[in-house]
Gaussian input, Z-matrix of N, CA and C with variables (Angstrom, degrees):
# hf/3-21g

backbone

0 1
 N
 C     1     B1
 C     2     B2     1     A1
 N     3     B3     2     A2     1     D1
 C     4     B4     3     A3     2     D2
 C     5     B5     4     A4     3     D3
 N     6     B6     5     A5     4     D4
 C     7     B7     6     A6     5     D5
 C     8     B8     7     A7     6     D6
 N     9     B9     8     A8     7     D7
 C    10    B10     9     A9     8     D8
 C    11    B11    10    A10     9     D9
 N    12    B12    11    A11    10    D10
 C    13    B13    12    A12    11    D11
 C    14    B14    13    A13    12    D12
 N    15    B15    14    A14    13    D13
 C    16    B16    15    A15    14    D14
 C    17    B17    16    A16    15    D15
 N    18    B18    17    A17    16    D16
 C    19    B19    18    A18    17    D17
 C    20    B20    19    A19    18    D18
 N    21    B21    20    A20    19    D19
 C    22    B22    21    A21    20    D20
 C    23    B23    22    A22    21    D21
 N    24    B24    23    A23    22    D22
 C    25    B25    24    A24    23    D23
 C    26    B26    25    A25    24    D24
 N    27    B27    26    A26    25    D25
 C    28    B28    27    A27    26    D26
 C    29    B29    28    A28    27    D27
 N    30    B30    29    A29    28    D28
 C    31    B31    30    A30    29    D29
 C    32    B32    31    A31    30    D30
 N    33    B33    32    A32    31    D31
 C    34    B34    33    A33    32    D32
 C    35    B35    34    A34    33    D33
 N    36    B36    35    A35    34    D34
 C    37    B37    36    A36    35    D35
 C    38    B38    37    A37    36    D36
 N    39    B39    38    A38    37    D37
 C    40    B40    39    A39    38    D38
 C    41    B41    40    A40    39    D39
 N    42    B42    41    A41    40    D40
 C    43    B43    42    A42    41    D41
 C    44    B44    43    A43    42    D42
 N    45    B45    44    A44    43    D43
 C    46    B46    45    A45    44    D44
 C    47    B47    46    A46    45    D45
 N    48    B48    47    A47    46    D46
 C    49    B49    48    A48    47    D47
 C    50    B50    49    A49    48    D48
 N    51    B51    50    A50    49    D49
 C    52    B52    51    A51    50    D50
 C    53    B53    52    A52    51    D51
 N    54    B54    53    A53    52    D52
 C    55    B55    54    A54    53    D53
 C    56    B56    55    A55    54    D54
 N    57    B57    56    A56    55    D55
 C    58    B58    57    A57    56    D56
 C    59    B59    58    A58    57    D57
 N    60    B60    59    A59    58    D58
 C    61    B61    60    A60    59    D59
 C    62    B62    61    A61    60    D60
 N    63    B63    62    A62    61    D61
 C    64    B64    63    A63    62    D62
 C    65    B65    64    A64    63    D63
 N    66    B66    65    A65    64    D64
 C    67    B67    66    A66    65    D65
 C    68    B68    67    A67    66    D66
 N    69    B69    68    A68    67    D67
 C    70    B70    69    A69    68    D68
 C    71    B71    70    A70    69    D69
 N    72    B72    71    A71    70    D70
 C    73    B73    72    A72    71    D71
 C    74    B74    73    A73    72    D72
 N    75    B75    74    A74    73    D73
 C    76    B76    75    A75    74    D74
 C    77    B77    76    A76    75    D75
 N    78    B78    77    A77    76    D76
 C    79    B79    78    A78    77    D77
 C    80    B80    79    A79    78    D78
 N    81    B81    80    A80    79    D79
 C    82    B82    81    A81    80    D80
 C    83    B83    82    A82    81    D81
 N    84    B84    83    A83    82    D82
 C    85    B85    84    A84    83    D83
 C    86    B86    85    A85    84    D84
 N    87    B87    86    A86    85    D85
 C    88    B88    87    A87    86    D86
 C    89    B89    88    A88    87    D87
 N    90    B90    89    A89    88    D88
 C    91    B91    90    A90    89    D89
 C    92    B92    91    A91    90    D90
 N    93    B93    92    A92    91    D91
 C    94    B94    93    A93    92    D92
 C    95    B95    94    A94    93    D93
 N    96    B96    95    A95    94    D94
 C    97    B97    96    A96    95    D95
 C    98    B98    97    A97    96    D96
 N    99    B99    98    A98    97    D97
 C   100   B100    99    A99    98    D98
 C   101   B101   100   A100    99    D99
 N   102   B102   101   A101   100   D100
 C   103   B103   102   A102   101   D101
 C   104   B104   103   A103   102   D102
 N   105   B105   104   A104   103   D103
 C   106   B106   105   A105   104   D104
 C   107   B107   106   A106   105   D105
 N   108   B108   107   A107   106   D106
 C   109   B109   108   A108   107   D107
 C   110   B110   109   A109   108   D108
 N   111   B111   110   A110   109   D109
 C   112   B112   111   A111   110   D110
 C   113   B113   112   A112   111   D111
 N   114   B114   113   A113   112   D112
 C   115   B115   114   A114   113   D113
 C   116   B116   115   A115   114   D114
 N   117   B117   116   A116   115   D115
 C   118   B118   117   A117   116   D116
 C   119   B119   118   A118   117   D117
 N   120   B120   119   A119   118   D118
 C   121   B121   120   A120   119   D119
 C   122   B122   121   A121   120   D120
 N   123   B123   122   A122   121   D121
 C   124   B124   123   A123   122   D122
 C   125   B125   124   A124   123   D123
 N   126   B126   125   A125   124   D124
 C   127   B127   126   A126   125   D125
 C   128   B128   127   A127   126   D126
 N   129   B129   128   A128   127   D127
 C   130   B130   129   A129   128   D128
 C   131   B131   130   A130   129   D129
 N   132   B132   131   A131   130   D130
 C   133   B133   132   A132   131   D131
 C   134   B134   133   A133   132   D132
 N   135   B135   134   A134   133   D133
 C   136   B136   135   A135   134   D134
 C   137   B137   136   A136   135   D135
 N   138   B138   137   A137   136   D136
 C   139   B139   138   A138   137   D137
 C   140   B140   139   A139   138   D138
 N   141   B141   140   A140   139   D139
 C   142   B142   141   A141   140   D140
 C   143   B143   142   A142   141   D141
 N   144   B144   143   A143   142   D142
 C   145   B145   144   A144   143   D143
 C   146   B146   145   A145   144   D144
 N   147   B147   146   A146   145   D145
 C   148   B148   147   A147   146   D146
 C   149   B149   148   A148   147   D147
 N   150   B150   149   A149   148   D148
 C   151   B151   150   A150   149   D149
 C   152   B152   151   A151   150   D150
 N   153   B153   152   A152   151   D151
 C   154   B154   153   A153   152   D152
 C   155   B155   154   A154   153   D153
 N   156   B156   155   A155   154   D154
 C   157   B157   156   A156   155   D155
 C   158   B158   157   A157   156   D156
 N   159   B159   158   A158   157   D157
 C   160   B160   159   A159   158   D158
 C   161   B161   160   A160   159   D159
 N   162   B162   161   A161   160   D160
 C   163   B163   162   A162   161   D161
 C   164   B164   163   A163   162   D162
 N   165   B165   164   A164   163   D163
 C   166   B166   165   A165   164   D164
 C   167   B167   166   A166   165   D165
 N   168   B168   167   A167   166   D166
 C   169   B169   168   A168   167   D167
 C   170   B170   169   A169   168   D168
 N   171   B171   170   A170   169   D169
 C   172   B172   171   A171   170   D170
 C   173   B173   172   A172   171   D171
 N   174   B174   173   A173   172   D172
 C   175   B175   174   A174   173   D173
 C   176   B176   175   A175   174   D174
 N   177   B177   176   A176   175   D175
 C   178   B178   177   A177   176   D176
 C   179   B179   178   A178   177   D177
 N   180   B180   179   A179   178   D178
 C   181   B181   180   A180   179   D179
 C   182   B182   181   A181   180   D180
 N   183   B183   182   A182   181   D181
 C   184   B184   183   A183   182   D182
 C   185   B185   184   A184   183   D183
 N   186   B186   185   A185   184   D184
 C   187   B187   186   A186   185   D185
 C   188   B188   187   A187   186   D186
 N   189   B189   188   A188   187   D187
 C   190   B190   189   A189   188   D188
 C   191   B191   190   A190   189   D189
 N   192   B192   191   A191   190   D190
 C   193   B193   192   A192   191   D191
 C   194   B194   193   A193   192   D192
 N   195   B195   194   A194   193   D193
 C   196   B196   195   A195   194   D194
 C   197   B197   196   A196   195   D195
 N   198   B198   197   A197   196   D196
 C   199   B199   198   A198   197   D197
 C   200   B200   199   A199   198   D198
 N   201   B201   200   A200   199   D199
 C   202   B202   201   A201   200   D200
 C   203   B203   202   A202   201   D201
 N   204   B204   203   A203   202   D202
 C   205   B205   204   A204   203   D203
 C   206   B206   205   A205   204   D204
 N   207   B207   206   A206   205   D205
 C   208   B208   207   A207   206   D206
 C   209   B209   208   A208   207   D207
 N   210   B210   209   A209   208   D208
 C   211   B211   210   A210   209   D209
 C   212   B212   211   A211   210   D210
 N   213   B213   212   A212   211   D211
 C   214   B214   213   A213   212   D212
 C   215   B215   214   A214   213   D213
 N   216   B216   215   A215   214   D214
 C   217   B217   216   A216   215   D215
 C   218   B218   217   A217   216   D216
 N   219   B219   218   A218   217   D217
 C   220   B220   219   A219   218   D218
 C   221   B221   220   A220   219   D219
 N   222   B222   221   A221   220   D220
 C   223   B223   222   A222   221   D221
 C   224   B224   223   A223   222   D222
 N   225   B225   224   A224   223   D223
 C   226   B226   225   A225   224   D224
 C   227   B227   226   A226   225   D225
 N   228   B228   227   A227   226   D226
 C   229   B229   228   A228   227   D227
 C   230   B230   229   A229   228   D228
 N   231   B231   230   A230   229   D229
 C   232   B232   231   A231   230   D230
 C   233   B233   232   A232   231   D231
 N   234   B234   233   A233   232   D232
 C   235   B235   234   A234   233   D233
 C   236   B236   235   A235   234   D234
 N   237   B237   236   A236   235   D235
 C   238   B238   237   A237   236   D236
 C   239   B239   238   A238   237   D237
 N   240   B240   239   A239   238   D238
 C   241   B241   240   A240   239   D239
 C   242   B242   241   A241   240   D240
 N   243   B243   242   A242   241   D241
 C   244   B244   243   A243   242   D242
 C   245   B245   244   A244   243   D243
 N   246   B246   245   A245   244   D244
 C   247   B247   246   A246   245   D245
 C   248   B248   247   A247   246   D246
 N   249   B249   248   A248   247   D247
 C   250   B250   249   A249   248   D248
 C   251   B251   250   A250   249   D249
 N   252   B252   251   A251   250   D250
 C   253   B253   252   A252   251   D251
 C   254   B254   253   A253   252   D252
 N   255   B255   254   A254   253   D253
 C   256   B256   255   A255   254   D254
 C   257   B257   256   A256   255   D255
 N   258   B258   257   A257   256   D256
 C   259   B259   258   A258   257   D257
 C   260   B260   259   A259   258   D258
 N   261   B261   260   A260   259   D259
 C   262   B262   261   A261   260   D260
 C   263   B263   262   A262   261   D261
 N   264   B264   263   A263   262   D262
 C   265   B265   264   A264   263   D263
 C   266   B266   265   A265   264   D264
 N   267   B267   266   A266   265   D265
 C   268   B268   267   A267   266   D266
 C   269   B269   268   A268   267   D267
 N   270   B270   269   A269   268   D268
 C   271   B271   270   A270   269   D269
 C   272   B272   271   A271   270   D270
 N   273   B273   272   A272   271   D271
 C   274   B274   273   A273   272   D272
 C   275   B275   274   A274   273   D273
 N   276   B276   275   A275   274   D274
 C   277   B277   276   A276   275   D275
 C   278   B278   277   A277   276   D276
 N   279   B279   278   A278   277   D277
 C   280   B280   279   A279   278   D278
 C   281   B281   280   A280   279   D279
 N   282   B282   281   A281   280   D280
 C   283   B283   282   A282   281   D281
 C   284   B284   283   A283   282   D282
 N   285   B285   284   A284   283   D283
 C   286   B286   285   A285   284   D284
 C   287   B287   286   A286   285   D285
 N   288   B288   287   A287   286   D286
 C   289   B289   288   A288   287   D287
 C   290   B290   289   A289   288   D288
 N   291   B291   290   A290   289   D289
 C   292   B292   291   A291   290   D290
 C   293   B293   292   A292   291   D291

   B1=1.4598
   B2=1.5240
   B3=1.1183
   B4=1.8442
   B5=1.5741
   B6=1.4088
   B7=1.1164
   B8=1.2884
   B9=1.8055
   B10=0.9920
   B11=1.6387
   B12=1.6128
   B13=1.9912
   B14=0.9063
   B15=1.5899
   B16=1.5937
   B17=1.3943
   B18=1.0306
   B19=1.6527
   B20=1.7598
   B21=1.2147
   B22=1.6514
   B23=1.7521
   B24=1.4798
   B25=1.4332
   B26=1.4183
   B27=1.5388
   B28=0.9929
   B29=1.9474
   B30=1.4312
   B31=1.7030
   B32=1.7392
   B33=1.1682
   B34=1.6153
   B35=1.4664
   B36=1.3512
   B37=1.7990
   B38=1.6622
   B39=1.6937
   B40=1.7847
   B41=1.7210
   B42=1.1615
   B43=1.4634
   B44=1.4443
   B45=1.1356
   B46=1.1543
   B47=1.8108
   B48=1.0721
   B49=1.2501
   B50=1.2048
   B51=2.1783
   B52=1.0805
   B53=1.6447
   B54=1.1453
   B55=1.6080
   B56=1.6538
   B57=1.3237
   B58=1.8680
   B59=1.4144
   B60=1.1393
   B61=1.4521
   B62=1.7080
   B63=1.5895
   B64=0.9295
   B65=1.6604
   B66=1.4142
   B67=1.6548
   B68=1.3602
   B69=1.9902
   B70=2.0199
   B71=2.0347
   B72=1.4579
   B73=0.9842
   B74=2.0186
   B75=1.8014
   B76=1.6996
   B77=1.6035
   B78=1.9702
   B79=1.1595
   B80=1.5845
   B81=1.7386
   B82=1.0194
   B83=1.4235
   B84=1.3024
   B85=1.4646
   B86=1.2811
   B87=2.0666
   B88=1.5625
   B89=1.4708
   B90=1.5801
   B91=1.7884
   B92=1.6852
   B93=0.8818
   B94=1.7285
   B95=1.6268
   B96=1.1925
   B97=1.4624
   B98=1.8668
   B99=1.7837
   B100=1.3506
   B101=1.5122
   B102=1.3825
   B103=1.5370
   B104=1.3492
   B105=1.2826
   B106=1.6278
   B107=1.4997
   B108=1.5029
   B109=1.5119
   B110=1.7591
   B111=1.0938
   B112=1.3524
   B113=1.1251
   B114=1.7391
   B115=1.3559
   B116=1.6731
   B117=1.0908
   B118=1.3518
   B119=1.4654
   B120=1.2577
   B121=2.0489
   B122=1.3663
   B123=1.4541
   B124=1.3523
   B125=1.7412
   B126=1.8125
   B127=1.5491
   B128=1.4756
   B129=1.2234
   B130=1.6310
   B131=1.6330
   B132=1.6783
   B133=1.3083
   B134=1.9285
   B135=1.1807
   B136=1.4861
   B137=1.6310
   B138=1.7139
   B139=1.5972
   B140=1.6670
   B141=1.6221
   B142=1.5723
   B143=1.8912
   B144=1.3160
   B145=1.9110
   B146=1.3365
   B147=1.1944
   B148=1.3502
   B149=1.6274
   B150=1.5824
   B151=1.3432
   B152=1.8137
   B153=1.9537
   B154=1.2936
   B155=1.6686
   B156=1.5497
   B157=1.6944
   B158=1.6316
   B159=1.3787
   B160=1.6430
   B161=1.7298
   B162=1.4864
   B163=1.5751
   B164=1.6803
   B165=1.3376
   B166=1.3841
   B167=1.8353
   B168=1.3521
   B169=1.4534
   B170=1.5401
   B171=1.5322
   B172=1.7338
   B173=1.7455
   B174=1.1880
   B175=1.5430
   B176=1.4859
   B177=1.1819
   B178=1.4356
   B179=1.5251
   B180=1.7378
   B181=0.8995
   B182=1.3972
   B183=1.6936
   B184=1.4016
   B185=1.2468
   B186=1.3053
   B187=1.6848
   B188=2.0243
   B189=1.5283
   B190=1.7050
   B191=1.6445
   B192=1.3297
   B193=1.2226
   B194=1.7014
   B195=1.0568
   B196=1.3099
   B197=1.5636
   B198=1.0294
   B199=1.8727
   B200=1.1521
   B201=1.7992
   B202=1.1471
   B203=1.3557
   B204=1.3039
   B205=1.8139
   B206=1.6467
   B207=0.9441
   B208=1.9611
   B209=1.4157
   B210=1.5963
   B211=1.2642
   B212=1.5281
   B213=1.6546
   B214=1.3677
   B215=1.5738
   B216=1.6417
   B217=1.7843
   B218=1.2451
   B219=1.4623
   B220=1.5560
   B221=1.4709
   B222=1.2382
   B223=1.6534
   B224=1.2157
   B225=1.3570
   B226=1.7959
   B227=1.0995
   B228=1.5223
   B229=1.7135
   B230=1.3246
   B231=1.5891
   B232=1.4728
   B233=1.1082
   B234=1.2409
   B235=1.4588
   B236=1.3617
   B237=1.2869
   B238=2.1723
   B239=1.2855
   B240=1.6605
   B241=1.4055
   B242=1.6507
   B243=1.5378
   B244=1.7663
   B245=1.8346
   B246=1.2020
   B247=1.0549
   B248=1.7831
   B249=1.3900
   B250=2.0186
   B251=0.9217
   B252=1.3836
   B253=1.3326
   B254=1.5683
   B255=1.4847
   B256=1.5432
   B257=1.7315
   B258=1.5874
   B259=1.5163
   B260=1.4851
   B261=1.1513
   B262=1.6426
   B263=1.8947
   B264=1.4897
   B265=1.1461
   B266=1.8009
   B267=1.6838
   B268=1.6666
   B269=1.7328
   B270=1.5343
   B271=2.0631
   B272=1.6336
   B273=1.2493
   B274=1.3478
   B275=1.2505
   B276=1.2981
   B277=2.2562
   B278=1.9164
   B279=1.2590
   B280=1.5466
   B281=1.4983
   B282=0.8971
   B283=1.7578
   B284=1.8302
   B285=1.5066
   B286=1.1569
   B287=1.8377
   B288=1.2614
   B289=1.4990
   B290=1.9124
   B291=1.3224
   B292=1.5679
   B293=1.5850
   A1=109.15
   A2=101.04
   A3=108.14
   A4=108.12
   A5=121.28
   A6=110.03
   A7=151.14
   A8=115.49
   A9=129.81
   A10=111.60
   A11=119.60
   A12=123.11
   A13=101.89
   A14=104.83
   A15=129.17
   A16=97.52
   A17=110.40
   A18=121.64
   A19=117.31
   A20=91.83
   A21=113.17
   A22=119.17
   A23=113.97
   A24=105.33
   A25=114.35
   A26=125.80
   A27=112.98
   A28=105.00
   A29=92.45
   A30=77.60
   A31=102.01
   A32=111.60
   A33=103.75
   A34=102.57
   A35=98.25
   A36=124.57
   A37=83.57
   A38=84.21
   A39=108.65
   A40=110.68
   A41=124.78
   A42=130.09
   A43=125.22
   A44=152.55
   A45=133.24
   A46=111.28
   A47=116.44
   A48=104.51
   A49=131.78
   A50=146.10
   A51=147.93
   A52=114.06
   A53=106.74
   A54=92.50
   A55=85.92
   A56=86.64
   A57=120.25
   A58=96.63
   A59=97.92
   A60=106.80
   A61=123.04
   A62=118.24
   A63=117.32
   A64=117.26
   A65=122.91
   A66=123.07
   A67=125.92
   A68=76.49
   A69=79.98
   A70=87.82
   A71=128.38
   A72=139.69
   A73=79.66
   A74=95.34
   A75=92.59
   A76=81.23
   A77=127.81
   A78=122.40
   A79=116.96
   A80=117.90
   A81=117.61
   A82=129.69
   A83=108.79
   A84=116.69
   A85=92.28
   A86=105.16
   A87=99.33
   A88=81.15
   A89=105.90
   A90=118.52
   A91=85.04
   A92=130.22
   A93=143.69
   A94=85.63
   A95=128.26
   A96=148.69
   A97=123.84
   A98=96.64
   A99=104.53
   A100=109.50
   A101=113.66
   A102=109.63
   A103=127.83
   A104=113.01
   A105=111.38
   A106=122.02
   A107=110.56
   A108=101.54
   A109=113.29
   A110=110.43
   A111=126.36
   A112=105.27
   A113=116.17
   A114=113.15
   A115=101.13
   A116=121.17
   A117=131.10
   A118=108.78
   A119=109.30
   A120=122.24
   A121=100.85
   A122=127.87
   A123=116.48
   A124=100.62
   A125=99.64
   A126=115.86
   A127=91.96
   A128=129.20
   A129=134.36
   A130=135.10
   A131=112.69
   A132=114.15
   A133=98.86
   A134=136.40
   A135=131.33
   A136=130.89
   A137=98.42
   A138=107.01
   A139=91.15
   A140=139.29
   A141=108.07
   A142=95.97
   A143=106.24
   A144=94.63
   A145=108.18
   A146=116.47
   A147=113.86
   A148=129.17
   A149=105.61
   A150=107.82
   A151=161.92
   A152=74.61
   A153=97.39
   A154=117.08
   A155=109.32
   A156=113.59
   A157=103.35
   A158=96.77
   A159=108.03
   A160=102.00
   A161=91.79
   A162=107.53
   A163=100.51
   A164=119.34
   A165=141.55
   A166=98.66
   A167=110.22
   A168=125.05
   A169=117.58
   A170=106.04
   A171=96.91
   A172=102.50
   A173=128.68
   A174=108.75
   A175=106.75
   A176=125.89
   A177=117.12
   A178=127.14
   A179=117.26
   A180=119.75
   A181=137.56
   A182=120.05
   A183=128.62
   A184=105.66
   A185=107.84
   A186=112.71
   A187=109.72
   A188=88.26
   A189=86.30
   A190=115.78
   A191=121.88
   A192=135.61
   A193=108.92
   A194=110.08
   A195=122.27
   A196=108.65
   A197=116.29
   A198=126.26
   A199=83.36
   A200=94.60
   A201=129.38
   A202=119.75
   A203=135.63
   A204=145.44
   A205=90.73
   A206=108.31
   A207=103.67
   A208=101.38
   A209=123.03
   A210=119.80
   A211=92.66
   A212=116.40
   A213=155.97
   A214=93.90
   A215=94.12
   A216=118.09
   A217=104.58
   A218=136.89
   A219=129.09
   A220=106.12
   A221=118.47
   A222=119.80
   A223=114.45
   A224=114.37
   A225=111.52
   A226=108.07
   A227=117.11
   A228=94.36
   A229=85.10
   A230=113.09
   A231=126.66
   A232=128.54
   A233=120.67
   A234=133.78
   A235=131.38
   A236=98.64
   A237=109.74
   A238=89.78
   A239=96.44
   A240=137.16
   A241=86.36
   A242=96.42
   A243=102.02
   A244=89.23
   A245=115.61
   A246=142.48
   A247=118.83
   A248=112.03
   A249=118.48
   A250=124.20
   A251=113.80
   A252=112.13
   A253=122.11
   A254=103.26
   A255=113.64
   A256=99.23
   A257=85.55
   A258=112.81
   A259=120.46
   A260=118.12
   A261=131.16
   A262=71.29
   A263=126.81
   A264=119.81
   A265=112.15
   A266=94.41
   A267=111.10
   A268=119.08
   A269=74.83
   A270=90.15
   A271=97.22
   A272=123.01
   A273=141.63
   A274=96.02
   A275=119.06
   A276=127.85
   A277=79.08
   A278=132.91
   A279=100.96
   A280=108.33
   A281=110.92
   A282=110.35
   A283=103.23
   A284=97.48
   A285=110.24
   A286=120.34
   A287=120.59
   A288=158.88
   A289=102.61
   A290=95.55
   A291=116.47
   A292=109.79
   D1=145.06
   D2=176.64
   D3=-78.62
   D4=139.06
   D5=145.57
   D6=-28.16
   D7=-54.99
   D8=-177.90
   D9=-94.80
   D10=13.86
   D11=153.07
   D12=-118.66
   D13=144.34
   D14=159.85
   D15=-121.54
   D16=151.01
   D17=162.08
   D18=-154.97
   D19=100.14
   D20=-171.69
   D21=-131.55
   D22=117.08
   D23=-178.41
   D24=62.92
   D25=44.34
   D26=151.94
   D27=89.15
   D28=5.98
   D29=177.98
   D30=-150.46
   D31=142.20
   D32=174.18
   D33=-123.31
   D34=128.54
   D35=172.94
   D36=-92.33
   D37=128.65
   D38=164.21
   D39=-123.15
   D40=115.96
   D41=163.97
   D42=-62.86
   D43=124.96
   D44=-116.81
   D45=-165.57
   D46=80.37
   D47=164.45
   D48=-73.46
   D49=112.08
   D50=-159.48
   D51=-111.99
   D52=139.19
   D53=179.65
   D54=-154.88
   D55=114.77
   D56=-165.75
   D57=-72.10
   D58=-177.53
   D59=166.12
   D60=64.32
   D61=8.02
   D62=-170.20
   D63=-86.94
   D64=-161.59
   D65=179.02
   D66=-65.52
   D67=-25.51
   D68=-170.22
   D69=-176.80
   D70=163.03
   D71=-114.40
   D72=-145.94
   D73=94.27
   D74=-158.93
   D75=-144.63
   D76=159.68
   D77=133.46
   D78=-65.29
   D79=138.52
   D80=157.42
   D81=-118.33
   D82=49.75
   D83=169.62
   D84=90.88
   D85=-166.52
   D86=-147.61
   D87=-121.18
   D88=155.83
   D89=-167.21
   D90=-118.62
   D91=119.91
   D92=150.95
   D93=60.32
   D94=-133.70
   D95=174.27
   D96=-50.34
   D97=-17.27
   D98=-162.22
   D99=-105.27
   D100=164.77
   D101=142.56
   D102=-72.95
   D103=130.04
   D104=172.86
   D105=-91.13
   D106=109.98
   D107=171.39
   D108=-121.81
   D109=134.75
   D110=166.58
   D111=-72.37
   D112=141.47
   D113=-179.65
   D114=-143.84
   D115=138.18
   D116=-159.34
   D117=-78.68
   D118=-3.76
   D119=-159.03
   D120=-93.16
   D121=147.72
   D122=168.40
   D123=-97.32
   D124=160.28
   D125=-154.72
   D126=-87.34
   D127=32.10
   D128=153.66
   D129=-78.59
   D130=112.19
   D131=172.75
   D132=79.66
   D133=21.68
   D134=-167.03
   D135=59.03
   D136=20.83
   D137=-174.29
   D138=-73.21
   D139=-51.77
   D140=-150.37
   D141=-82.04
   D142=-3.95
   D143=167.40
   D144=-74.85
   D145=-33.72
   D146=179.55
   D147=-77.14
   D148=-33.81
   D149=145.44
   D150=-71.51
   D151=-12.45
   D152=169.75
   D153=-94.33
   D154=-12.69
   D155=167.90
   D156=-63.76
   D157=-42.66
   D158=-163.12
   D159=-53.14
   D160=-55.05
   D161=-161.70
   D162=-46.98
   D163=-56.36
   D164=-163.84
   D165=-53.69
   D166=-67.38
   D167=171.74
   D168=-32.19
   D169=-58.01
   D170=178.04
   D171=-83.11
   D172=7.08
   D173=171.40
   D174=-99.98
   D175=-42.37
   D176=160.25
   D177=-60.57
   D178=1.58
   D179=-168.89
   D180=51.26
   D181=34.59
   D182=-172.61
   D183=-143.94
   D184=169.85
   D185=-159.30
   D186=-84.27
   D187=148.29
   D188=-172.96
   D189=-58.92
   D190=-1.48
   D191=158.72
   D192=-46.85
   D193=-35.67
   D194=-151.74
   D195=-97.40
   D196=-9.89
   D197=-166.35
   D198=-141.39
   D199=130.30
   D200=179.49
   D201=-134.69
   D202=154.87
   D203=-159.48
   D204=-110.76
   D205=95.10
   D206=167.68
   D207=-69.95
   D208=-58.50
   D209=-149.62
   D210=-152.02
   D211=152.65
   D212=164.68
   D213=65.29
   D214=74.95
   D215=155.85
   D216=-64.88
   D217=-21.35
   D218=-177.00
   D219=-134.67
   D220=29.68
   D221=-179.85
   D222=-147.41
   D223=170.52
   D224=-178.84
   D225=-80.51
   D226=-22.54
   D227=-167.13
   D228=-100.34
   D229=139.18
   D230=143.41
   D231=-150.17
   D232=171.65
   D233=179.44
   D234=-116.13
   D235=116.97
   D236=-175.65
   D237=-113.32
   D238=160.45
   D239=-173.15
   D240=-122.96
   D241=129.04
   D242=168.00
   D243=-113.96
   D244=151.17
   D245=172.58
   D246=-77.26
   D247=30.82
   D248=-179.87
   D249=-128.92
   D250=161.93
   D251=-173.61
   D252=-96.45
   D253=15.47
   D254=175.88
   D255=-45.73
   D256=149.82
   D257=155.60
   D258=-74.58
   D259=171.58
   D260=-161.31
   D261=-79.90
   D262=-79.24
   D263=-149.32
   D264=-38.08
   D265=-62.61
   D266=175.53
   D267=-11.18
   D268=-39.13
   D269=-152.83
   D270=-81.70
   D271=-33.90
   D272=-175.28
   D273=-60.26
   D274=-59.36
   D275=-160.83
   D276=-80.44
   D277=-22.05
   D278=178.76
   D279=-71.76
   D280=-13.37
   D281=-160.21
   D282=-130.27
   D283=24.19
   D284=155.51
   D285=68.05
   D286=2.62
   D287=-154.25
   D288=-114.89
   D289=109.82
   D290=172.72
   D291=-123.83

């Protein structure tokens, strides 16, 4: 198991290192404890939280209702709750990680 997934009851908390502003809106492998995702949005006014809920939502395939920001509304590292019932593996082949 990774550090940075849980998947319990229907919901997986991902830990999350973000670094906005990039070419295009991709996982790039794992930063210390976290997931690393590049996100194409600049960190202005809450657009790359908002693009990074988005991003998360169509890869798990569920509605942005469903993904949520627990922690670091103003920092790179944070933590969302997706709303599925994926497996630990599932979640791994979404983000391209064996």
């Amino acid at each position: 198991m990774k550090p940075w997934l849980r998947c319990h009851d229907g919901r997986v908390r991902l830990t999350l290192h973000v670094q906005p502003g990039a070419k295009k809106t991709e996982p790039a492998g794992e930063h210390g404890d976290c997931l690393k995702i590049r996100l194409a949005a600049p960190p202005v006014d809450g657009k790359a939280n908002a693009a990074l809920l988005a991003w998360l939502a169509g890869r798990f395939g569920v509605a942005k209702r469903d993904v949520a920001l627990l922690s670091g509304d103003k920092n790179r590292h944070k933590v969302v709750e997706v709303r599925s019932a994926l497996d630990a593996a599932a979640v791994l082949g979404l983000f391209g990680i064996h």
